[in-house]
N, C-alpha and C positions, 0 to 999 in steps of 0.2 A: 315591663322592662326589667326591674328588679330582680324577679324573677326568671327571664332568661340568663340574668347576670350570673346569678346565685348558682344558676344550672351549669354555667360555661365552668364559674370558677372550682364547684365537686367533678367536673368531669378534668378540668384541671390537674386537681388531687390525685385522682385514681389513677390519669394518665402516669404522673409525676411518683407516683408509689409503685407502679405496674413496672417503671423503669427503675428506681430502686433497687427493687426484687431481680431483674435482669442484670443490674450492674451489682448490685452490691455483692458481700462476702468478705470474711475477714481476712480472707489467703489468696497472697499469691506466687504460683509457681512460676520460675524463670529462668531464662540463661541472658549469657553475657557475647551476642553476635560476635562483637567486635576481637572478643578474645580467642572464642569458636575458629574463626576465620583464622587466625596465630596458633592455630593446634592447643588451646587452652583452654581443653574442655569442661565446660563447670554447670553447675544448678545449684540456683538459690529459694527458699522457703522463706516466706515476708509473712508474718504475722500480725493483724491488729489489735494494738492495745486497748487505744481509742480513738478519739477523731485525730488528735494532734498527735501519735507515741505510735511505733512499733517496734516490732523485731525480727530478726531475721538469722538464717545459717547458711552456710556455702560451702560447697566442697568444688575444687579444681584440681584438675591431672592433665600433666602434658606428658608424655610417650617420649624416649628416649631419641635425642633428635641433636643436627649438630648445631654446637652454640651460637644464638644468633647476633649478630651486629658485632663482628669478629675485631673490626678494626678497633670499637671501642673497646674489646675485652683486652686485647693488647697492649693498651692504653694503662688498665688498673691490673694486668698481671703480666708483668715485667719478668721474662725467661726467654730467651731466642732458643731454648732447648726443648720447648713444648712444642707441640705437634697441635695449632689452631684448628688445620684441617680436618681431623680427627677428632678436636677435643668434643666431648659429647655431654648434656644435659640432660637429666626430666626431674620432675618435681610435681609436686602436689600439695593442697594445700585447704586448710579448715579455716572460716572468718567467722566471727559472727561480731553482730553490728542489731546497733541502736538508733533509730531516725525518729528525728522529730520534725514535722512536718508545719513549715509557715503558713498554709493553706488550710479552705474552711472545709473541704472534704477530706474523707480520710482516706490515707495510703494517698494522695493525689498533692498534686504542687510542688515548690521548690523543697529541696528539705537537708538538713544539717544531720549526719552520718557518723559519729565516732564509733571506731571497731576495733577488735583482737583480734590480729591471725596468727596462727601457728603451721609454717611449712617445714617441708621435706624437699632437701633438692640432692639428688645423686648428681654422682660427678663419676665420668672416665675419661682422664687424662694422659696423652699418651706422651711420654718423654724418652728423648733420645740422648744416648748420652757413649759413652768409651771407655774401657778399662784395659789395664794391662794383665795377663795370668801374673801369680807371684812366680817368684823365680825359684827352680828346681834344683836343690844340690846345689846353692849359690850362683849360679848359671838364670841369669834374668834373658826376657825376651821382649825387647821393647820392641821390634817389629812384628811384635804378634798383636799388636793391639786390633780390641774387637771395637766395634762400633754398632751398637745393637738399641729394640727401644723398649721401655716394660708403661705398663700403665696402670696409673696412680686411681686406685677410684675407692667410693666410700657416699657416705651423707651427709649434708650438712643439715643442721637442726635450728631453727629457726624460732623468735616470739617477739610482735612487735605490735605495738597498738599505732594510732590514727586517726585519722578523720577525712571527709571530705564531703561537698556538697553538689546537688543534683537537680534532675526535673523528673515528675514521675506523673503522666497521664493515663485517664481511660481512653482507651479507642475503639470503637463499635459499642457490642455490648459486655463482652468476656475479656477484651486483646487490651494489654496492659504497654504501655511507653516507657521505658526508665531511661533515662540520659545520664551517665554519670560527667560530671565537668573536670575539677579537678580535688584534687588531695593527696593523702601521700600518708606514710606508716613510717616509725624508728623504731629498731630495738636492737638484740642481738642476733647471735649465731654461734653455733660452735658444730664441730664436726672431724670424724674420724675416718680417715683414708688410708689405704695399706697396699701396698705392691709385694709381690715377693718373685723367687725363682725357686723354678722347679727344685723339690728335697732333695734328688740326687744328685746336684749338681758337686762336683768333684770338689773340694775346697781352696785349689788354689786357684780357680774360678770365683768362689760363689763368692769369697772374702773383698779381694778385690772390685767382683762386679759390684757389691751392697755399696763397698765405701765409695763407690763414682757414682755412683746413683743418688744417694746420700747427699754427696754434695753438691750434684746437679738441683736438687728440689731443693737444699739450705740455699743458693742462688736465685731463688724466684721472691721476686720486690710485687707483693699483692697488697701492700698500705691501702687502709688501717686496719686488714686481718696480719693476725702473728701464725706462722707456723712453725711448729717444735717436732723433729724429725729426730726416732729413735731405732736401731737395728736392732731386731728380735729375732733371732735362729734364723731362718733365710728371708724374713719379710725387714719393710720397714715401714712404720707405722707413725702418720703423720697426720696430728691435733691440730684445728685450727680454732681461732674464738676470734670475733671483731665484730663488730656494729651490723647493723643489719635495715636495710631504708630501701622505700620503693617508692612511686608514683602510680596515683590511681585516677584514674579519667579517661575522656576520651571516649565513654564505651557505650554503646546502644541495645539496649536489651529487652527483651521482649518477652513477655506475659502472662497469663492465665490466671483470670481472679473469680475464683471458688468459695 
């Protein structure tokens, strides 16, 4: 009897090592479903340290698309002269993240997540706005007023660290589970936008259209970003800086451990 014990428990072993071998691997590659599915396409590289520590890098790009959940953006950027319907976004974005894992296997169980990302978000804004030509030989034409729209676009620049915590299993023998829950990033942002009109545009045009344009964008309430709006030869060129904060969770992502 002893002896068939002995047998059961080495054939145990090699079972238990044979699957090991199938499951193990310090890598794994992955994407983010849930963000996939919201045109924010990404893949990440999970590296193991040890049983408890990894690391990881991500790169995300979303395609130039129109901005989503419109009613809250009108909420934090306050201008009835922006064009919501039109306004347009993409971005892109580099993380990398440190996990340490509460659980007795590696890369697997719940685990605590602190990270740095640095994004890219373009922006084309299209604003409507009205000017009057200057007046000619003293002779003004206040019924000639135009009403026309130019669009604001540029990048914002982005760097804000994090945290947040998860679940992360094996499934089969390669298919990896990551659940993220919740978390969230602060940092900054700053970023350079520029609209102009056409060079030839006659000057008792171009003067006039700049200064209502001008003032149409010094009119936009986007607390707690500052914008500083300057006319440069027929562009205007408009700096923004303020905090920068997201939310992270929610997301179901899936696998391959190498």
């Amino acid at each position: 009897m002893k002896k068939v014990i002995l047998i059961a428990l080495f054939a145990a072993l090699v079972n238990i090592g044979n699957a090991q071998s199938l499951i193990g691997g310090d890598n794994i590659l992955k994407t983010n479903m849930s963000a996939n599915a919201l045109q924010n396409y990404n893949i990440t590289y999970e590296r193991s340290i040890n049983h408890f520590m990894s690391i990881s890098a991500s790169y995300s790009t979303m395609p130039k698309r129109n901005i989503p959940l419109q009613a809250l953006a009108k909420q934090f950027i306050e201008n009835p002269n922006i064009d919501f319907d039109n306004f347009k976004i993409a971005n892109n974005a580099i993380t990398f993240e440190t996990r340490f894992y509460l659980g007795l296997q590696k890369m697997s169980g719940i685990y605590i997540a602190p990270y740095a990302r640095f994004g890219n978000m373009e922006v084309d804004v299209p604003i409507n706005y009205t000017y009057t030509p200057d007046p000619i030989q003293g002779i003004s034409f206040p019924s000639l007023s135009v009403s026309t729209s130019a669009s604001l676009k540029g990048t914002i620049r982005s760097q804000s660290v994090g945290a947040y915590f998860g679940m992360q299993y094996q499934l089969l023998t390669k298919l990896v589970l990551d659940l993220w829950i919740i978390g969230g990033h602060y940092g900054t942002s700053n970023g350079k936008l520029q609209t102009e009109i056409p060079a030839n545009t006659p000057p008792i045009i171009a003067r006039p259209a700049l200064i209502a344009l001008k003032s149409v964008i010094d009119q936009t309430d986007a607390n707690p970003f500052k914008l500083n709006s300057t006319i440069l030869g027929n562009s205007i060129i408009t700096n923004t800086d303020g905090p920068w904060t997201g939310i992270r969770g929610a997301g179901i992502t899936v696998g391959l451990r190498f």
